[in-house]
C-alpha positions in Angstrom: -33.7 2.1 -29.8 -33.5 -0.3 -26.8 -29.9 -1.2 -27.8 -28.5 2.2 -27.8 -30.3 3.5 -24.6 -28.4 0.3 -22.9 -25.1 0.9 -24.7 -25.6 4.2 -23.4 -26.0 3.2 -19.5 -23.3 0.9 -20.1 -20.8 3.4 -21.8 -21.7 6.4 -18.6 -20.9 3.1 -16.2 -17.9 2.5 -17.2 -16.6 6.2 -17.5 -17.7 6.5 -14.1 -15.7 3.6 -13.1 -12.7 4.6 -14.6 -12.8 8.2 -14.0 -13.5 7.4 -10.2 -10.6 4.4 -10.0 -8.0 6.2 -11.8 -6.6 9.8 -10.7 -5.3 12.1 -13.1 -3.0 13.4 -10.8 -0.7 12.5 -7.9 -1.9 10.8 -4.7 -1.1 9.4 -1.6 -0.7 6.4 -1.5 -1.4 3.8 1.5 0.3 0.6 1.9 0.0 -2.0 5.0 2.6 -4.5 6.0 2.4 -7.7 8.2 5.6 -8.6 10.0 5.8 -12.8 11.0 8.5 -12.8 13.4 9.0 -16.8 13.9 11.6 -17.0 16.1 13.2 -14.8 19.0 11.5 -13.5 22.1 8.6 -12.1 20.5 7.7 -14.2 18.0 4.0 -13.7 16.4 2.4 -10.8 13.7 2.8 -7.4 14.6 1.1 -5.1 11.7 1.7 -1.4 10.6 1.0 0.9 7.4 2.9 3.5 5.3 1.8 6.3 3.3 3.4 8.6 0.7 3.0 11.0 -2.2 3.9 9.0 -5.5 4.2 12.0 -7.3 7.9 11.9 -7.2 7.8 8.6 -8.8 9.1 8.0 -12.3 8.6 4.3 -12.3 11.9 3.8 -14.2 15.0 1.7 -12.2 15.8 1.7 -8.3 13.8 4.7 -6.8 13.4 5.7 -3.1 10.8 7.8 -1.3 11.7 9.5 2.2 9.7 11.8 4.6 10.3 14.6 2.6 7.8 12.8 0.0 5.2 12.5 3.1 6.3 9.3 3.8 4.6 8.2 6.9 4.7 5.4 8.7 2.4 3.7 11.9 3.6 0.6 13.9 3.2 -1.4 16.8 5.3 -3.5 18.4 5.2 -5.0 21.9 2.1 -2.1 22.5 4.2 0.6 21.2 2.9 3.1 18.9 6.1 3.9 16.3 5.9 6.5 13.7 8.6 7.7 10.8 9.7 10.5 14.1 11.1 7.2 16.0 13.6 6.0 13.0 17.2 6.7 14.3 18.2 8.9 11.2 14.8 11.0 10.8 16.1 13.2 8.6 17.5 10.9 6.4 14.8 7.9 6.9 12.7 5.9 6.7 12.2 5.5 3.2 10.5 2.8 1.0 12.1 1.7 -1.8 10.3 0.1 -5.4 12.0 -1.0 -8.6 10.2 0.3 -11.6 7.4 1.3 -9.8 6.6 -1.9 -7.4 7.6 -1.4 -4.1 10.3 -3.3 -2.6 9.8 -2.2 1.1 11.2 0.1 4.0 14.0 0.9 5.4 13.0 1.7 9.1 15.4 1.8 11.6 14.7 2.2 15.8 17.5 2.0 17.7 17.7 -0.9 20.4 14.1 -2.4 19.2 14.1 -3.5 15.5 14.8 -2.9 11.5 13.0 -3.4 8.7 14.7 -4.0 5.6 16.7 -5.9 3.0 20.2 -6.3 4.8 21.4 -4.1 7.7 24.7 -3.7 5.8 22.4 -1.6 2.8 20.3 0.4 4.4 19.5 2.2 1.5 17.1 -0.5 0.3 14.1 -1.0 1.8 13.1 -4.7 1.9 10.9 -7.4 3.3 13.0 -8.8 6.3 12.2 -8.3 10.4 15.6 -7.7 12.9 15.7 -7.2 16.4 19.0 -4.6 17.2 20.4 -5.2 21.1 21.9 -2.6 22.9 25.5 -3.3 20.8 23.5 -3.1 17.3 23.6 -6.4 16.9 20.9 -7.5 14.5 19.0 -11.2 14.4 16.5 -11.4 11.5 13.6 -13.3 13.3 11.2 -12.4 10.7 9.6 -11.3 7.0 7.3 -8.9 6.5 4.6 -9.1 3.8 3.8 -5.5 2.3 -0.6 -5.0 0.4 -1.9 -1.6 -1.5 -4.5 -0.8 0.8 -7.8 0.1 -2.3 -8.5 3.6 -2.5 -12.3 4.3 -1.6 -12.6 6.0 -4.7 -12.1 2.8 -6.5 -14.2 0.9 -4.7 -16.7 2.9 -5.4 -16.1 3.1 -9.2 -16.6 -0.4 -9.1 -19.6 -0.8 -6.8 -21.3 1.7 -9.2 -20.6 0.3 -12.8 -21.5 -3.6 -10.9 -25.2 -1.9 -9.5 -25.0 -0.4 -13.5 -24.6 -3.7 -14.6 -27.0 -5.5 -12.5 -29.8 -2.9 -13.1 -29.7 -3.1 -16.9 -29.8 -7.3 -16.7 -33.0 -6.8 -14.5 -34.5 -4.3 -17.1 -33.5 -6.4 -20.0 -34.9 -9.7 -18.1 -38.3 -7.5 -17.5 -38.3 -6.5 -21.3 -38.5 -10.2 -22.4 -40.9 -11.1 -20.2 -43.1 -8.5 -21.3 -42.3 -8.9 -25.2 
């Protein structure tokens, strides 16, 4: 009887966890990103984020997200607040760009400040490299940038419940022995 009152805790754990970590449906999705500039003026880490709505995602080849797809994007540099509304061509970027699901980075473009990218000459791949553009739209890369999947709560919380789950039943099982 014992066993199948702790499979049973143990089974309700884990469809918590999953059902809580895993969303049927289509989310946003929030990623931050860590520039290293090592050389030029500035050089040092300068941080941001970007959020979008994957459910445009297929997962299958070269595939790019824009704002139209609620991409968003928050960065400062030098002590200046940039958002997606600062890229030169708004209405045609930013956008981040993934291969078969996993992202390969943005293409983010403010005019006499910096790029972030793969190559200036392709800006339609995003990509993990740091430019400064001078007035003529000359670009230096001084930098990479380093892109991490900020968790959702939800499945941090999935976890946290089936590992309190978990702990609680090897407390009532430890008890059990010492009382039989």
């Amino acid at each position: 009887m014992k066993l199948v009152k702790n499979i049973s805790i143990a089974a309700f754990a884990v469809a918590i966890s999953v059902a809580v970590g895993k969303p049927t449906q289509a989310a946003l999705v929030n990623y931050g990103f860590t520039i290293n500039a090592t050389s030029g003026d500035n050089p040092g880490q300068y941080f941001g984020s970007f959020q979008y709505d994957d459910s445009a995602l297929t997962n299958t080849g070269l595939e790019t997200l824009g704002v139209e797809n609620g991409l968003a994007v928050a960065f400062n540099y030098l002590g200046t607040n940039y958002t997606e509304a600062d890229d030169t061509d708004f209405n045609n970027f930013p956008i981040a760009s993934f291969n078969n699901g996993e992202v390969l980075g943005l293409s983010y473009f403010v005019a006499d400040q910096f790029m972030i990218g793969s190559d200036p000459n392709t800006p339609n791949v995003g990509g993990n490299n740091f430019y400064l553009i001078d007035q003529s739209v000359n670009t230096t890369q001084v930098g990479t940038v380093r892109y991490a999947k900020v968790p959702e709560p939800l499945a941090i919380g999935g976890t946290a419940i089936a590992g309190v789950m978990g702990l609680w039943m090897q407390r009532k099982k430890r008890a059990t022995k010492i009382v039989g």
